[in-house]
C-alpha positions, -999 to +999 in steps of 0.1 A: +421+446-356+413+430-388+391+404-376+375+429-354+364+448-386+357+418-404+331+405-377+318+446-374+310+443-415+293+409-411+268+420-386+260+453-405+255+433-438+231+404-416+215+437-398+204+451-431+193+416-441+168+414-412+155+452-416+145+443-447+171+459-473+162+469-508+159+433-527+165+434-565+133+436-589+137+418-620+114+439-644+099+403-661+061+412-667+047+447-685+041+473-663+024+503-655+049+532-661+038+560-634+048+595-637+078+600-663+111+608-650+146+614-659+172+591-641+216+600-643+235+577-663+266+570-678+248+581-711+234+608-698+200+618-685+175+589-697+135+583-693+124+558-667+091+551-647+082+565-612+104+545-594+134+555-614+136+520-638+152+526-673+125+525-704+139+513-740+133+523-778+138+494-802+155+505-839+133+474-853+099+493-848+082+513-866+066+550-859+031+534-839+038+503-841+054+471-821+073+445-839+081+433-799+057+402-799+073+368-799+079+349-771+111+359-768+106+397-774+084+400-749+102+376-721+131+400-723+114+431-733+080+436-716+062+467-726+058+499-705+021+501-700+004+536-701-014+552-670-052+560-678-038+597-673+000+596-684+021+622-667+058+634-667+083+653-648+083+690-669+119+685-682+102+654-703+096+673-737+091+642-757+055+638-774+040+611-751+011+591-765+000+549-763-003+522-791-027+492-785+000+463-771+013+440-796+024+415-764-001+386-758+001+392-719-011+428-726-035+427-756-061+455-748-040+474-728-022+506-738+016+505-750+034+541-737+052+561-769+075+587-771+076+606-803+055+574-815+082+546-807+071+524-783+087+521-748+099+489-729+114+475-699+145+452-702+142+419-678+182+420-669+179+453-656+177+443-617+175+476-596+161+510-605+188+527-623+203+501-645+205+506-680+222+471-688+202+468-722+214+501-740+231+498-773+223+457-770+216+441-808+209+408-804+193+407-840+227+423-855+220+457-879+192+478-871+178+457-841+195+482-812+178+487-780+185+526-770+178+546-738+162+580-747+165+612-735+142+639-725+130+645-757+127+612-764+154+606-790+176+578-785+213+582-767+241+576-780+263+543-769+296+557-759+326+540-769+348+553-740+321+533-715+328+501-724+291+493-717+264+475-728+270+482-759+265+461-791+305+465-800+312+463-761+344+445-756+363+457-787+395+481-786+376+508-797+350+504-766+372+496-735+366+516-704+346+514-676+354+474-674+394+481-685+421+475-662+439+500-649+478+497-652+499+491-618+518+521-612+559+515-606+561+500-571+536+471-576+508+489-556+476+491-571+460+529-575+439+537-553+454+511-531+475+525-504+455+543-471+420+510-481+443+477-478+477+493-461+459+509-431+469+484-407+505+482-418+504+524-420+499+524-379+523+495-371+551+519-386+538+549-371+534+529-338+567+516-338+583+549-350+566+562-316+580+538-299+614+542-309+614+579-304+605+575-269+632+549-261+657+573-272+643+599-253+643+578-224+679+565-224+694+604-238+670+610-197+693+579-180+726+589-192+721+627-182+711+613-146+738+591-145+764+619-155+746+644-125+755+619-097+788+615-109+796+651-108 
């Protein structure tokens, strides 16, 4: 039986492989943003483009301007380019606005703002609704990369995520990645009725089985007493 439902998962996974299944996008190069939405997060509710891909506030800039323009910056962090007529889902209550691009790929284009910070991509973020660059420092002190919220202020990192985080792997910040204890018994939660299925209807099976052997010899003996009456 378990074969059988190996081989069944197999095929599904090749099947969605040749219909084409959603690929991930790595979000490398600046790009034009789209209408303004709000995606659901572990954070909390936090801008993104039209097709629901996280946009980022860097600590290091300054109101209007991009400090975002080394090599390095903009390999990881491309900027979120402006549409000719910027738009945005009504819960968006963040002033919107554009800065020329600091970025040499993007010079003469227009940089999207929120409440005059300027707003990027992050190139590790794979598949519309990651958010794998929040609360990342990689300068140390006052170099954070933040998600933002509708009104464009930046959200807090969560300790109790154990996220992406600049303190991410401390004591203070396990969670979502922490192991969860064994319970007494040596069966992981969560466990029993995903691995045990298979075991679960042998017993029952067998339990069947035995009940109806009894039931059978409890049918011989009464015979057997009958005909010797």
């Amino acid at each position: 039986m378990t074969s059988k439902r190996l081989a069944t998962t197999a095929a599904a996974a090749f099947l969605l492989v040749g219909l084409g299944a959603p690929s991930a996008l790595a979000l490398t190069e600046s790009t034009v943003t789209g209408e303004l939405k709000l995606i659901d997060t572990q954070y909390g509710k936090a801008l993104a483009d039209s097709d629901g891909n996280a946009l980022y506030v860097w600590e290091k800039d300054s109101a209007g301007t991009s400090a975002c323009a080394d090599e390095k910056c903009v390999t990881a962090w491309p900027a979120a380019l402006a549409d000719d007529k910027q738009e945005a889902d009504s819960a968006v209550t963040g002033k919107l606005g554009h800065i020329d691009s600091a970025q040499a790929p993007t010079k003469g284009k227009q940089q999207l703002t929120i409440n005059d910070q300027a707003l990027y991509y992050f190139s590790k973020d794979a598949a519309a609704g990651d958010v794998k660059g929040h609360g990342l420092a990689p300068g140390g002190a006052g170099t954070t990369w933040y998600l933002v919220g509708a009104d464009g202020k930046p959200l807090a990192v969560k300790a109790s995520t154990g996220g992406a985080g600049s303190d991410a792997g401390t004591d203070k910040d396990k969670g979502a990645g922490q192991t969860a204890d064994k319970p007494k018994g040596g069966v992981d939660a969560g466990a029993e009725g995903v691995t045990d299925n298979n075991t679960t209807l042998i017993a029952v099976g067998g339990g069947v089985a035995a009940l109806g052997a009894a039931a059978l010899g409890y049918s011989v003996i009464r015979r057997r007493r009958g005909s010797a009456v």
